[in-house]
C-alpha positions in Angstrom: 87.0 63.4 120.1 84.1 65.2 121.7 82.9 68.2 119.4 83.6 71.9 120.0 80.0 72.2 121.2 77.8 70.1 123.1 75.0 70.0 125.7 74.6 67.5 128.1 71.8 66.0 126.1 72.0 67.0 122.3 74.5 66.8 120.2 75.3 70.6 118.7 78.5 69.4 116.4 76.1 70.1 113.1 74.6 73.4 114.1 76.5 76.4 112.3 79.8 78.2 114.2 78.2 81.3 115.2 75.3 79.3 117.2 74.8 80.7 120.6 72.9 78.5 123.1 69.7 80.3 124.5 70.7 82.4 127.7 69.0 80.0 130.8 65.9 81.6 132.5 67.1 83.0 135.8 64.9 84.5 138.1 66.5 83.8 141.5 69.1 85.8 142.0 72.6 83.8 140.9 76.1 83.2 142.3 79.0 82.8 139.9 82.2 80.9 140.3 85.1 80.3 138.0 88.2 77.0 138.2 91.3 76.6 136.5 93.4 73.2 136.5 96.4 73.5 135.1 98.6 70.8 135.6 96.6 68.0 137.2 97.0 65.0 136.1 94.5 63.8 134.2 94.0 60.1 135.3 95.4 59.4 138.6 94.8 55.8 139.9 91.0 55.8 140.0 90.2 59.8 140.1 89.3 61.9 137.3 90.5 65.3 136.3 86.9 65.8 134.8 85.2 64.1 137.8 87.1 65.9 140.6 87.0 69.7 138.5 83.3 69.3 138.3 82.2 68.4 141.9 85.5 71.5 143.2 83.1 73.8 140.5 79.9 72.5 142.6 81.0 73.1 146.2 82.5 76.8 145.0 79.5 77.5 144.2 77.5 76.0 147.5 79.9 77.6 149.2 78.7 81.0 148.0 75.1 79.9 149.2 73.9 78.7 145.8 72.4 75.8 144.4 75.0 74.1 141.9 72.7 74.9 138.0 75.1 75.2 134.7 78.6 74.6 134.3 80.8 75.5 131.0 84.4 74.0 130.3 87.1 74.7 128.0 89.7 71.8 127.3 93.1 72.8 126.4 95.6 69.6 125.7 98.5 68.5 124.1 98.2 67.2 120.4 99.9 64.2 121.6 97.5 62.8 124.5 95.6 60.0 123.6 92.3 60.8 122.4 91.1 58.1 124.5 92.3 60.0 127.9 90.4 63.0 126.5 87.2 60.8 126.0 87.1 60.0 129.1 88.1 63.1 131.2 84.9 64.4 128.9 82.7 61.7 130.2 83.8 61.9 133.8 83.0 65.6 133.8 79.6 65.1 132.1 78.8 62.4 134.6 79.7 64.1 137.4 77.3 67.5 135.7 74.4 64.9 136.2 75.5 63.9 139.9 76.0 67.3 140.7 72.2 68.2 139.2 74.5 70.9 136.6 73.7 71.2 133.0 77.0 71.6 130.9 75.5 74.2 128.4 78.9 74.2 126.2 82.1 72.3 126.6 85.0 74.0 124.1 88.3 72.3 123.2 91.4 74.0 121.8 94.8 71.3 120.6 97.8 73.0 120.8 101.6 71.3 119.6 102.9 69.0 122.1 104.8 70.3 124.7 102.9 73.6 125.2 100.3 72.2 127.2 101.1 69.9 130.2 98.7 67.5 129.6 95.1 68.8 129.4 94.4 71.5 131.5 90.6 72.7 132.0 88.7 76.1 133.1 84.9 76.4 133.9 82.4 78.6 134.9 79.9 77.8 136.8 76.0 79.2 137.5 74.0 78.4 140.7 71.2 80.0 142.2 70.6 81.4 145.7 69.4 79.2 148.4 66.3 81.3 149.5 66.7 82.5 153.1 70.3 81.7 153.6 72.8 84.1 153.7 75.9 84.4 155.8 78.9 86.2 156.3 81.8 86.4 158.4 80.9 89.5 159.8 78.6 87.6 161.6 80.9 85.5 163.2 80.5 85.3 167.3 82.5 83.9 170.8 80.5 80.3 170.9 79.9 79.6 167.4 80.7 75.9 166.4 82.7 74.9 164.1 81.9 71.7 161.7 83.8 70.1 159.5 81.6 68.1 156.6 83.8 65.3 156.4 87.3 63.5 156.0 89.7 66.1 154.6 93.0 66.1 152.0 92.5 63.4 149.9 92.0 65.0 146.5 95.4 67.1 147.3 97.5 63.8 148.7 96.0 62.1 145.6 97.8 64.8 142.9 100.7 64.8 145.6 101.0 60.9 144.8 100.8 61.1 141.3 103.3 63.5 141.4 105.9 61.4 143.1 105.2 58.5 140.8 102.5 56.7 143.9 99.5 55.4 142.6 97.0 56.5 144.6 94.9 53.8 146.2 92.0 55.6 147.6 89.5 57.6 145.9 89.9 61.4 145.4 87.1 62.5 143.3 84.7 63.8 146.1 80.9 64.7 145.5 78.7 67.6 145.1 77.9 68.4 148.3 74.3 69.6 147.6 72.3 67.6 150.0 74.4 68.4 153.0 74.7 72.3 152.2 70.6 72.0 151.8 70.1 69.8 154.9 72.2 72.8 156.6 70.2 74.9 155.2 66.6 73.8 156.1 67.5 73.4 160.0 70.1 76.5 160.1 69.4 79.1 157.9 71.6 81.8 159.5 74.8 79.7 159.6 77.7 82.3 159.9 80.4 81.3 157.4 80.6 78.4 155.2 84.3 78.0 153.4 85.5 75.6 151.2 88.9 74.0 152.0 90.0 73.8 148.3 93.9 75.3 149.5 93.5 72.7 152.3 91.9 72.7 156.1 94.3 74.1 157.8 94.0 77.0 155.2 90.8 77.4 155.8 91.3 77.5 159.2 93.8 80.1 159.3 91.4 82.6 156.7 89.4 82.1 159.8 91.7 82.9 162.7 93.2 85.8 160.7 90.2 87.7 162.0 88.9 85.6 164.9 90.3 83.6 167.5 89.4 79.5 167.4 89.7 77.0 169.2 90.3 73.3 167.3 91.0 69.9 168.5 92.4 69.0 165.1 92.3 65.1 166.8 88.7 65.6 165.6 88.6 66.5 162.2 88.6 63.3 160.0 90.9 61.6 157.5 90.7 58.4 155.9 93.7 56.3 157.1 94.8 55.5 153.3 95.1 59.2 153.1 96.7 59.3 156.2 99.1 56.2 155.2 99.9 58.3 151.8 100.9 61.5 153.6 103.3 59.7 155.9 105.1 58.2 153.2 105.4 61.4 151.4 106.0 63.1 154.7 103.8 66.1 154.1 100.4 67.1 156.3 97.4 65.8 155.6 95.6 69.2 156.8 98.0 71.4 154.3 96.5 69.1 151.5 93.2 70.6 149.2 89.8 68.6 149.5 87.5 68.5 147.0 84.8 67.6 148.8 84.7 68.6 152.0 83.1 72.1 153.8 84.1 73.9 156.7 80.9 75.2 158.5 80.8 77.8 161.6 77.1 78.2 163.1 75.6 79.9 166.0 75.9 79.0 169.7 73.6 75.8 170.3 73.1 74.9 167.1 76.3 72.4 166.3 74.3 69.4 167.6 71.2 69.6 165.4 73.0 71.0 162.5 75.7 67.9 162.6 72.9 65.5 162.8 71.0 66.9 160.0 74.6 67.0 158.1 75.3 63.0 158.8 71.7 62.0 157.6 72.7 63.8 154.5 74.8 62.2 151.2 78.4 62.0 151.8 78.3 63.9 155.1 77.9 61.4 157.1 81.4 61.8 159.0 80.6 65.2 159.6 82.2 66.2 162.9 82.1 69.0 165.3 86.2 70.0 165.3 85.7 73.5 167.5 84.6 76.9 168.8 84.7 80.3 167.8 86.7 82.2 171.2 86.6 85.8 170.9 86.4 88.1 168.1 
């Protein structure tokens, strides 16, 4: 079992109870983001509770215009789970810290008696920093902007939907930190208007949107991976109602979808980024 206290690269199991590890050195201004996953299974086919948690932590937090930095995670877990499920929920979170460019500056676990806890559940907070010059809002929001979607959506949430009906899922779920592609966005279109993350689904996200503006989507155009699509059929639910964990969806000024999709699909694990709309009237 891991210890009560670690870092990503020391091990702080010997160091006394009331140790507190040194507050980081922040200078940019910071953006914080909290997660809670309650009830996720925590091995389903090849995805990762740990994994998947860390990278939805990651894009929260690029999705507030910050640079994914430190990340801290409390396990909670039945007394009865195999310590070697733990293990390696522990280890897919750590490796996904180090994909995501996160330090894990404490990791905390807490056993309860089995049957209070539905498996493990997890909550972290996460630190990033401010992407200088980029800021958004949307308040900002014009008729013309484009609307871009990152890349294929609703796996992660067909994924848990498939594990829950007893369907091993067959595709992978995890997602990715989606650092480079927020960055590349960044760099050629600092004064995007809104960037959201579709954690509740795409067709969530789209309708935060339209609550306050009118759009215009060819939903023909937004991307799914056809084992995802195969999934959802057999379950008949909608791949667009299902969360993504790693996918963004992006509104930016008149004229500038073109560049700002090419810069996206140069980018890591954007490259099926796609141009799904337009922003009509306020």
């Amino acid at each position: 079992m891991f210890p009560p206290y670690t870092h990503l690269n020391r091990d702080l199991s010997d160091v006394p109870s009331n140790y507190a590890i040194p507050e980081p050195e922040l200078s940019d201004p910071i953006s914080i983001v909290t997660a809670v996953f309650a009830g996720t299974p925590a091995i389903f086919g090849a995805n990762n509770l740990g994994r998947v948690a860390t990278n939805i932590l990651a894009n929260r937090i690029l999705a507030s215009g910050a640079t994914p930095r430190y990340l801290a995670a409390t396990y909670t877990f039945d007394s009865d789970i195999p310590v070697n499920i733990v293990n390696a929920v522990d280890m897919a979170m750590r490796d996904a810290a180090v994909q995501a460019e996160m330090e894990a500056t404490a990791v905390s676990s807490k056993t309860l008696t089995s049957g209070a806890a539905d498996g493990i559940n997890l909550s972290m907070f996460g630190i990033g920093t401010r992407i200088p010059g980029f800021s958004f809002g949307t308040d900002n929001i014009r008729p013309g902007d484009t609307l871009i979607v990152s890349g294929p959506v609703g796996a992660y949430g067909t994924a848990v939907r498939s594990a829950a009906y007893g369907i091993e899922p067959m595709f992978c779920a995890d997602g990715h930190a989606l650092t480079d592609g927020i960055h590349a966005l960044a760099n050629v279109t600092p004064k995007v208007r809104s960037l959201i993350f579709p954690d509740k689904g795409i067709a969530s996200a789209i309708r935060t949107l339209s609550s306050s503006h009118a759009v215009d989507i060819d939903i023909t155009g937004i991307p799914v991976d056809e084992a995802v699509i195969n999934a959802c059929r057999i379950m008949d639910i909608d791949p667009m109602e299902m969360p993504c964990a790693a996918s963004m969806l992006i509104v930016v000024p008149r004229g500038e979808g073109l560049k700002t999709l090419e810069a996206l699909r140069r980018s890591a694990y954007c490259g099926r980024a796609a141009i799904i709309g337009q922003i009509t009237r306020n």
